[in-house]
C-alpha positions, 0 to 999 in steps of 0.5 A, a space after each residue: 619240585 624245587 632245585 636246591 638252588 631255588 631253596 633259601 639257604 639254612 639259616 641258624 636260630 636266633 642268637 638266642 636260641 643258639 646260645 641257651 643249654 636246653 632246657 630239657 636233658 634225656 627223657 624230657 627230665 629238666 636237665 641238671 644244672 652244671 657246676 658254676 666254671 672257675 672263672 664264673 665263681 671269680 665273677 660271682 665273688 666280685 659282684 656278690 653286693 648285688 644281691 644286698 644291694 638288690 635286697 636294700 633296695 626292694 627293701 626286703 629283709 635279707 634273712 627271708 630272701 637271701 637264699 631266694 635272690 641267690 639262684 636268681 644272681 647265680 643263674 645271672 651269672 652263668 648266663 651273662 659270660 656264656 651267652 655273649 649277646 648279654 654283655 650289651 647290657 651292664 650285669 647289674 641289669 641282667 643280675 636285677 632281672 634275674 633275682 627279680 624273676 627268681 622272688 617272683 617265682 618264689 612268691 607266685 609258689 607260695 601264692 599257689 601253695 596258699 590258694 591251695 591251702 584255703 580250697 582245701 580247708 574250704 572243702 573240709 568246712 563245707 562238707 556237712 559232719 557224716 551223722 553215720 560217720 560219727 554212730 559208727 566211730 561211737 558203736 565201735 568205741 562201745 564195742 572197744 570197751 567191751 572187750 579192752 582193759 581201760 589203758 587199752 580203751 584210752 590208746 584206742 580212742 586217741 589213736 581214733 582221734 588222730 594222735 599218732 603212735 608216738 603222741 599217744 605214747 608220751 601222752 600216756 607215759 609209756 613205750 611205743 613198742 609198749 603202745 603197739 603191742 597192747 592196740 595190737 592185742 586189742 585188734 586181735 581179740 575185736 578180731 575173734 569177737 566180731 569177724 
């Protein structure tokens, strides 16, 4: 059993470590972002032509990626006057750095959002039109008929087709409580009928 002599001294973390919030707050919940301090406004203000300088020069336009670039600069900001091993680079460089990882951010999410997208739409081209699907939605059209008044039919069959409540209504020229009740009355007498 080693003295604790013999045991090298307890070192602290990396500067880095030592100056960061944690990333995490209670419960493993990201922790919330604080308020920015009085004199980190002040030092925000007075380099706020960064961020449009940054945006000329990626040639970006600033009505798309403004607010993108922002929390990137604001995050810049915070960083820089309470992290001091920063301060041996200008802020301009630490500011571009983070308005840089804030669009990247951005368009990898977007990127993602679109992939996404396109699986999804892949998987409803490439699945194959269900024939049982389709008699069943016909038959039930059919019995529908059967039994509903003709404003009740043309309801029924574009709620089938996906229009939503309030589509159907202005389509049709009437109330969406008025909608409601007739497909309601419509369900209870298929009901009577069939169940």
């Amino acid at each position: 059993m080693a003295s604790e002599s013999s045991c090298p001294p307890k070192t602290a973390g990396s500067v880095q470590e030592q100056t960061r919030p944690p990333l995490f707050g209670e419960r493993g919940r990201p922790a919330t972002p604080k308020a920015l301090t009085e004199e980190q406004r002040q030092f925000a203000a007075e380099n706020h032509n960064l961020i449009y300088k940054y945006l000329w020069e990626r040639r970006l336009e600033i009505d798309d990626y403004y607010y993108i670039a922002v929390f990137g600069y604001l995050c810049a900001v915070k960083r820089y006057l309470t992290e001091p091993w920063l301060r041996r680079y200008q802020f301009s460089t630490v500011a571009w750095h983070a308005m840089r990882q804030s669009i990247s951010s951005f368009h990898r999410a977007e990127e993602r959002r679109r992939e996404t997208e396109r699986k999804y739409l892949k998987t409803l081209q490439a699945r194959p039109p269900d024939p049982f699907e389709a008699l069943e939605a016909k038959l039930l059209l059919h019995d529908l008929a059967a039994v509903s008044s003709k404003e009740q039919y043309a309801l029924a069959s574009m709620r089938l087709q996906g229009y939503s409540i309030a589509e159907t209504a202005c389509i049709q020229g009437m109330s969406e409580k008025r909608v409601r009740g007739l497909l309601r009355e419509l369900y209870r007498v298929y009901l009577r009928l069939y169940a």
